[in-house]
N, C-alpha and C positions, 0 to 999 in steps of 0.2 A: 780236256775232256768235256769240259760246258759247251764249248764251239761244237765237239760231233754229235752231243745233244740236243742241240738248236738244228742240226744239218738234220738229222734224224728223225727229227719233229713231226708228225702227221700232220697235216692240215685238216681244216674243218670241211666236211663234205657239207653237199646240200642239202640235203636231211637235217644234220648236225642245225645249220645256221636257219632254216626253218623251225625247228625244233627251240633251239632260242629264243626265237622273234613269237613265237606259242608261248611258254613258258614267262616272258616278260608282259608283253599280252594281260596274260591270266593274273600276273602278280600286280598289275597296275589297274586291274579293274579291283581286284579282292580289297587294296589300299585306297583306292575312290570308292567303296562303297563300304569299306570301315571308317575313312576319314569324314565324309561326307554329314553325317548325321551328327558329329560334335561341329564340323563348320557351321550348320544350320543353326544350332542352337545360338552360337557367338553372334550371327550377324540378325537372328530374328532378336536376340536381348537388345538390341541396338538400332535396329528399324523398328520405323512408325507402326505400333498396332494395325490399325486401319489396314498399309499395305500389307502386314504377313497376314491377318484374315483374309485377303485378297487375293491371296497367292501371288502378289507380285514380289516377294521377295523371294531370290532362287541362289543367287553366287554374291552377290554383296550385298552387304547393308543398303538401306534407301530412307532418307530422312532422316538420317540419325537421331535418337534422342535418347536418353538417360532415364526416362520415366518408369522402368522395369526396377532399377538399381535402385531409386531414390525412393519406390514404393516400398521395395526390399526393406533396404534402411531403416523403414520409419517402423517395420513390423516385427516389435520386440519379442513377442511370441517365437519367433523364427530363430532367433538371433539364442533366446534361452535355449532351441532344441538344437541349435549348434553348439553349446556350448556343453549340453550334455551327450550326445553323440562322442564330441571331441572327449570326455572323460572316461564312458564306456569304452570307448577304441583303445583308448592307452592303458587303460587298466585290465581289459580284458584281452591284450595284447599280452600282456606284460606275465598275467597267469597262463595265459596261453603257452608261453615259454618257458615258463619257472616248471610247467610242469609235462609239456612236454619232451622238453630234450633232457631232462633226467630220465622219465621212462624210457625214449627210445636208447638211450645209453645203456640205460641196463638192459633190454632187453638185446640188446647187439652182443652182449658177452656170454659166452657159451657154456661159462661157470655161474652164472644163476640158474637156481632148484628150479624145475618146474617150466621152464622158459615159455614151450609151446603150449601150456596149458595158461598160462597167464595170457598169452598171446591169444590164443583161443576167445579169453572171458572179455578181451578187449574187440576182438571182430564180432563174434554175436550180437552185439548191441548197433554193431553198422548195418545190418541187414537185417535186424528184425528189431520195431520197437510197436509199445504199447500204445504210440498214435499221438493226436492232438489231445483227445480230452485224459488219457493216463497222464499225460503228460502236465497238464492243467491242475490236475488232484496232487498229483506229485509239489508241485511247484506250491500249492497254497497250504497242504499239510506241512511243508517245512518254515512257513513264514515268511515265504521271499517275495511271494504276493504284493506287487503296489512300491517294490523297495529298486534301491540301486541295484543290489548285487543279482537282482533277477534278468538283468540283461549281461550278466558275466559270470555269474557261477553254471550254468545250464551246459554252456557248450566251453569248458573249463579246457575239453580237450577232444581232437579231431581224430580217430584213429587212422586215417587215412595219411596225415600228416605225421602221423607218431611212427606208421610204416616207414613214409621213404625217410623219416630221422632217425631210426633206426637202421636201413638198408645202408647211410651215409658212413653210419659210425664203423657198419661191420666192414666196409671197402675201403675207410680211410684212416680209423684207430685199431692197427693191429695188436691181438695180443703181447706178442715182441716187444711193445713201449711199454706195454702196463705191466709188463714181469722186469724191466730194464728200471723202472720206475722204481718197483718197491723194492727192488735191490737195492736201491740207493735212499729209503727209507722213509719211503713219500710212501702215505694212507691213499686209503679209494678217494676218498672227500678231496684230500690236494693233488691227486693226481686228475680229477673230476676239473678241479675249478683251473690248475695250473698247465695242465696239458690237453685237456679234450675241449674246454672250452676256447682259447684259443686259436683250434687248429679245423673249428667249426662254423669260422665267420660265414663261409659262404653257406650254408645251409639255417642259418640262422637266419642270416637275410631275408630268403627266402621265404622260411615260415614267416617270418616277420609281418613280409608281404600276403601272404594265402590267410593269416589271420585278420590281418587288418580289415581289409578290404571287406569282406563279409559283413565285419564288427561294425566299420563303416555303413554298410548299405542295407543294414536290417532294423528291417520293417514287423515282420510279424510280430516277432517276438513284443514291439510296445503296443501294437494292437490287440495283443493277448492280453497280459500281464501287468500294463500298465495304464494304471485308472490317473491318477495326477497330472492333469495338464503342465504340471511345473516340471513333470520328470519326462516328458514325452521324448521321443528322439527326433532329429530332424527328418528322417525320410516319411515320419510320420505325419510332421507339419508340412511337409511338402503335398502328402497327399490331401492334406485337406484343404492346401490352395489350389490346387489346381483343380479340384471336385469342388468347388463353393457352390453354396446352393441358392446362386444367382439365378439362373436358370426358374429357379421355383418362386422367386421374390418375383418375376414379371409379372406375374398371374394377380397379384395383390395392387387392388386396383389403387387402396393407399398411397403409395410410393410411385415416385417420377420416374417413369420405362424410360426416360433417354440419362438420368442417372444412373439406373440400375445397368446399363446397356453399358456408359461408360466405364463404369467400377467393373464389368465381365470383361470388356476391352482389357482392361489398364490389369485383371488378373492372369488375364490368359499373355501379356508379353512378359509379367511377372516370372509368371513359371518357368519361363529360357534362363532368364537373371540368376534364379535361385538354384536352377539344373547345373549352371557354370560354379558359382560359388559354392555351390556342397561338394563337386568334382572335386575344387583346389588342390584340397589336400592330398588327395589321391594322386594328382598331376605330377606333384612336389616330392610324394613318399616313392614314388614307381624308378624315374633317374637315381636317387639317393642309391637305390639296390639293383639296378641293373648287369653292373658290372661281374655280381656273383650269382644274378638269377642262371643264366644259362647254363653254367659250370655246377652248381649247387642241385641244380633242376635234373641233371643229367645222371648226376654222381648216386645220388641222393634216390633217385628212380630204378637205379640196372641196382641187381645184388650179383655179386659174383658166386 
């Protein structure tokens, strides 16, 4: 039967094999021009200042030197907003999940009171809020002003994320296990931890990722919120290398314009350096979950 398959086979017309060669075309320029701008970054941290002010850096490194990394190194300040970034992310990760995929759990089963009205009180607040500065009074009448938990209690929980983990649970944990469940004398709690959690890695993953990443790259929030250079996060210390107010130090006839020229030199190939290493993580957490982003992404997306 496979042979009169293959005999039966239509072949590609010319259209078909144009339509192709369009199609790959498209997909390899969209890939050179998302790849391109992290390659830049790599080979400017690694070429001579001088030349990437010059634009002669374009496809490879030229003059190799280390002077971006080893300025890095020496800039403890950086090094502490790495270190708290890195604690926000995991802990604001971590509540991100404790408390989202219990809500979308419950909210997936069609024997809790109220369901759509609960659901209600949780979209309201996605499409209309009280702004930056309600948001500011909020934040400093509760005491979180100036503190850790003011870069993780705020955004506790996404509803947009709480949607497709919710949509996940109602396509994938049918009611049928949770009535087969407690026949056999398993609570909501251990049918929660014993069976739904388990059977939800790949959507887990996911969020994992949708929360991190944000948690990772946000900026406003310590530009708001937080006054303690010792608690700043790093995207926030990034922006204030790459904005040093070199630039304004020329004019002060005090100080040597070809030191000041070099220290703007030696900040501006800095900023490639520190764009690669605050990436890392990000590089390293994206393959860890790839395997169940698409499936999770998909599942977790459609409600039936």
């Amino acid at each position: 039967m496979s042979t009169k398959l293959k005999k039966s086979k239509i072949g590609k017309t010319r259209g078909d094999k144009i339509t192709d060669v369009v199609i790959c075309a498209i997909m390899v320029f969209m890939s050179v021009v998302a790849i391109y701008p992290l390659w830049y970054t790599i080979i400017a941290s690694l070429s001579n200042p001088n030349l990437v002010n010059n634009g002669e850096v374009v496809l490879w490194p030229k003059d190799i030197t280390f002077i971006g990394y080893e300025a890095m190194f020496e800039n403890k300040s950086l090094w502490r907003g790495y270190l708290n970034t890195f604690e926000y992310t995991v802990v604001g990760t971590l509540l991100n999940l404790a408390v989202t995929v219990p809500a979308g759990y419950a909210l997936s089963r069609k024997s809790l009171p109220y369901r759509g009205l609960i659901l209600a009180f949780f979209m309201v607040p996605m499409y209309f809020s009280g702004g930056m500065i309600a948001s500011f009074l909020v934040i400093s009448e509760l005491g979180l002003y100036d503190t850790f938990w003011v870069m993780v209690i705020p955004h506790g929980i996404t509803t947009f994320n709480m949607i497709v983990c919710r949509n996940y649970f109602t396509s994938n944990i049918p009611d049928s296990l949770f009535e087969s469940a407690t026949l056999d004398g398993a609570s909501v709690t251990q049918f929660f931890f014993k069976f739904v959690i388990p059977l939800s890695k790949p959507i887990i993953a996911v969020l994992t990722l949708y929360f991190a990443i944000p948690q990772w790259n946000n900026y406003m929030n310590g530009l708001l919120y937080i006054n303690d250079p010792k608690k700043q996060t790093l995207q926030y210390i990034i922006r204030s290398i790459t904005s040093s107010d070199v630039k304004q130090d020329l004019a002060d006839p005090t100080v040597d314009p070809d030191e000041l020229r070099e220290a703007q030199i030696k900040a501006g190939v800095m900023k490639y350096s520190v764009i690669i290493v605050a990436a890392l993580p990000l590089y390293i957490l994206y393959p860890a979950v790839q395997k169940y982003l698409i499936g999770g992404m998909m599942v977790g997306a459609v409600k039936e």
